[in-house]
N, C-alpha and C positions, 0 to 999 in steps of 0.2 A: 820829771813829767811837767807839759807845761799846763797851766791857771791863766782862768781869765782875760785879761787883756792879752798874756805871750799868745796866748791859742788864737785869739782873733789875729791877731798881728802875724802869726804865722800862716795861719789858713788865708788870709788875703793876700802875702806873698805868695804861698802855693800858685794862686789862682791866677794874679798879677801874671808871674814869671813863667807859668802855661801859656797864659796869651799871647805873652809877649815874644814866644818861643825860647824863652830864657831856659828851660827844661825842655827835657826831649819827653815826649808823649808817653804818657805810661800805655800799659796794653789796652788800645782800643777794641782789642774784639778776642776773643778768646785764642789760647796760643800765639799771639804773639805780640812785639813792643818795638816802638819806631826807638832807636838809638840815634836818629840825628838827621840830619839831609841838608840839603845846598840848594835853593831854590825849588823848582816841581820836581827835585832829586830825593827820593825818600830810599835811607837804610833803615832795615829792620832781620828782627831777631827773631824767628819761627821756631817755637819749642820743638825740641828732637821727636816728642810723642807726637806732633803735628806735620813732622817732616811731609811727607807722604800725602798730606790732605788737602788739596788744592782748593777746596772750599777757604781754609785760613787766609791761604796766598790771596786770594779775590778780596777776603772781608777787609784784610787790612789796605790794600786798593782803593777799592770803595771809599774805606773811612778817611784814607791820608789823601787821595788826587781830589781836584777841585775841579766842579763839572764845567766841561767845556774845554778843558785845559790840557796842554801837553803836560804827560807826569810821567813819569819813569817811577817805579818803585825795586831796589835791590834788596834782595834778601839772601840770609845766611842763617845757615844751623848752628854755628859755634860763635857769643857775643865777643869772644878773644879773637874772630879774626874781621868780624863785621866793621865796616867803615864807617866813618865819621866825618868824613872830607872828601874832596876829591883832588888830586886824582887817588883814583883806586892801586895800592903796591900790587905789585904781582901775587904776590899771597891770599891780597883780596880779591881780587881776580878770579883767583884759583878756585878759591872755597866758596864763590859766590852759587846756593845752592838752586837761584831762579830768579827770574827778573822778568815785570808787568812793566810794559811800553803803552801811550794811548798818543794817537796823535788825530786831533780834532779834525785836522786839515783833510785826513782820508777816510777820517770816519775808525782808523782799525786801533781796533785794543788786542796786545796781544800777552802772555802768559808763557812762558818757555820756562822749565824744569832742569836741572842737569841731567843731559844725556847718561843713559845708563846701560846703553848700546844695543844696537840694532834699530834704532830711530830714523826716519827718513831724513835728511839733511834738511837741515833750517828748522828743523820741527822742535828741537831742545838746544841748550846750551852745551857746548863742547869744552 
C-alpha cells in the first residue's frame, strides 16, 4: 500500500501520463472505456450489457471528439479484439460492433450499428 510522498508521486503521474495521453482514458461515461486512438481516431470498448444502447455509443462521442473537428470514433464489444493501432486486421474489421463519423466540412455526424439484417443499405455496418 502506498504512504505519503509514494501516493502523491503516484497520483501526479496518474494525472501527468492522462494528459499527456500516456494512458488510454479510463471510462468516460458509463459502459464504456477509450482503449487507445491515432489522432481524431478513437477505439473503445462498449460493455456487452450496453451493446444495444446507443445512448453510450453517443456519450462516449461526445466525450472523446473535439468540437469542431473531424473524429471518427470505433467501437467493439470484445477488448480482445478492439484495436489499438491502425491499420485495423481483418478480425478488427470484423468484430467492429459500430462506428461514429463527424465531418465539420458537411456539418454530418453519423452513428452506424452493425447490420443485423434487413437494414436499408448504408444505414449500418456490414
Amino acid at each position: 500500500m502506498l504512504e505519503g510522498r509514494e501516493m502523491k508521486f503516484a497520483t501526479t503521474f496518474m494525472v501527468l501520463a492522462g494528459c499527456l495521453g500516456i494512458l488510454p482514458l479510463a471510462s468516460a461515461g458509463s459502459g464504456w472505456r477509450s482503449v487507445g486512438g491515432v489522432g481524431d481516431r478513437h477505439f473503445v470498448v462498449v460493455d456487452a450489457a450496453a451493446a444495444d444502447n446507443t445512448a453510450v455509443y453517443r456519450d462516449a462521442a461526445t466525450t472523446l471528439c473535439k468540437p469542431a473537428r473531424t473524429c471518427v470514433v470505433m467501437y467493439w464489444n470484445d477488448e480482445r479484439l478492439a484495436a489499438s493501432e491502425m491499420p485495423l486486421s481483418t478480425e478488427q474489421a470484423q468484430s467492429l460492433a459500430a462506428q461514429f463519423t463527424r465531418s465539420p466540412t458537411t456539418g454530418n455526424e453519423r452513428l452506424l450499428l452493425r447490420c443485423r439484417g434487413g437494414e436499408p443499405s448504408g444505414s449500418c455496418l456490414k
